[in-house]
N, C-alpha and C positions, 0 to 999 in steps of 0.2 A: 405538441409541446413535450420538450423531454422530460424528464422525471427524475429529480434527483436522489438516491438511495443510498446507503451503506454499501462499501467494499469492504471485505477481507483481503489485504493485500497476502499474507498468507491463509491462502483459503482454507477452508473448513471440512474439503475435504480434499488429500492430498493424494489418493489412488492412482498407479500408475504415471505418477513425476519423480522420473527422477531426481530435475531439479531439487525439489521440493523433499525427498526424501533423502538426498546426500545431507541438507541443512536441519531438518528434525528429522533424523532418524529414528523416532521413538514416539509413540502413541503419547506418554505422560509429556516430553518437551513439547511437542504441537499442541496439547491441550494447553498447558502452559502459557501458551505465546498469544491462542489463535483471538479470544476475547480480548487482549490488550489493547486500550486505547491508541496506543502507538501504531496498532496493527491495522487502525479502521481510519479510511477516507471516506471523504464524500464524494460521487463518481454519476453523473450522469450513464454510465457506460458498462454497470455491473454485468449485465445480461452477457458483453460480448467479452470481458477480461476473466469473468467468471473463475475457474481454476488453471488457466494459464499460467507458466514459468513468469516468474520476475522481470528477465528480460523481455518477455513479446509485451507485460505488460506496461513496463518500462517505457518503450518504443525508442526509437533509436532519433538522433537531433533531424532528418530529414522528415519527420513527423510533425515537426514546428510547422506552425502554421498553415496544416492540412486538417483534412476528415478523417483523419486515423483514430482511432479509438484507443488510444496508448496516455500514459501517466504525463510523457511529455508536452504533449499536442491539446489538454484537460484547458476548457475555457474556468476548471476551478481552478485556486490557488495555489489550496492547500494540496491538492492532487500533482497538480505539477512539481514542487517541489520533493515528493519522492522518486522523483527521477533524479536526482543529483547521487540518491546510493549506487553503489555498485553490483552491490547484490543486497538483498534479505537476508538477514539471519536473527537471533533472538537479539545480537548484541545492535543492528539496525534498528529492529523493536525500539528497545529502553534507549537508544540516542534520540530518536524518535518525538519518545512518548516525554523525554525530557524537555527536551523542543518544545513541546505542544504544549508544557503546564508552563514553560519559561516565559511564554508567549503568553498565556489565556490571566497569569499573575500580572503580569505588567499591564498587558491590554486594561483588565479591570481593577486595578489597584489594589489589589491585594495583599494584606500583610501577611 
């Protein structure tokens, strides 16, 4: 049975990516980002996206409906729909994380 766990979609630790270091170039911006609600999915899949680029973990639409292990291809929801960004970056963050309280206020009626 899989296991469902937390993702770091920017991961926690960014050594050796460049991807990942062109977008936080700086020790303080990635601390910044990296605990952000907006920043965390839920991922059957953490072990294999681990600190992979945004794009592998993205995956690409011929991913639908296979065993790929990508954001697209996610039997979860919420995981799937970060595949609609085009890249990561702090300002994907806070769109995100806006998303997700816009959603969790209405879902439970929240004034």
């Amino acid at each position: 049975m899989l296991k469902k766990t937390i993702e770091h979609i920017l991961p926690q630790t960014i050594t050796g990516s460049k991807y990942w270091k062109e977008r936080f170039p700086n020790k303080k911006l990635h601390q910044k980002n990296v605990g952000r609600i907006g920043n965390l999915t839920l991922t059957y899949w953490n072990p294999n996206l681990s600190n992979k680029d945004f794009p592998q973990k993205k995956g690409k639409a011929k991913d639908i409906g296979t065993d790929a292990k990508t954001y697209i291809s996610s039997p979860v929801i919420i995981e799937r729909e970060i595949s609609k960004y085009k890249n990561w970056t702090e300002r994907s963050i806070s769109k995100r994380e806006k998303e997700m309280v816009d959603w969790a206020l209405k879902r439970w009626c929240i004034d």
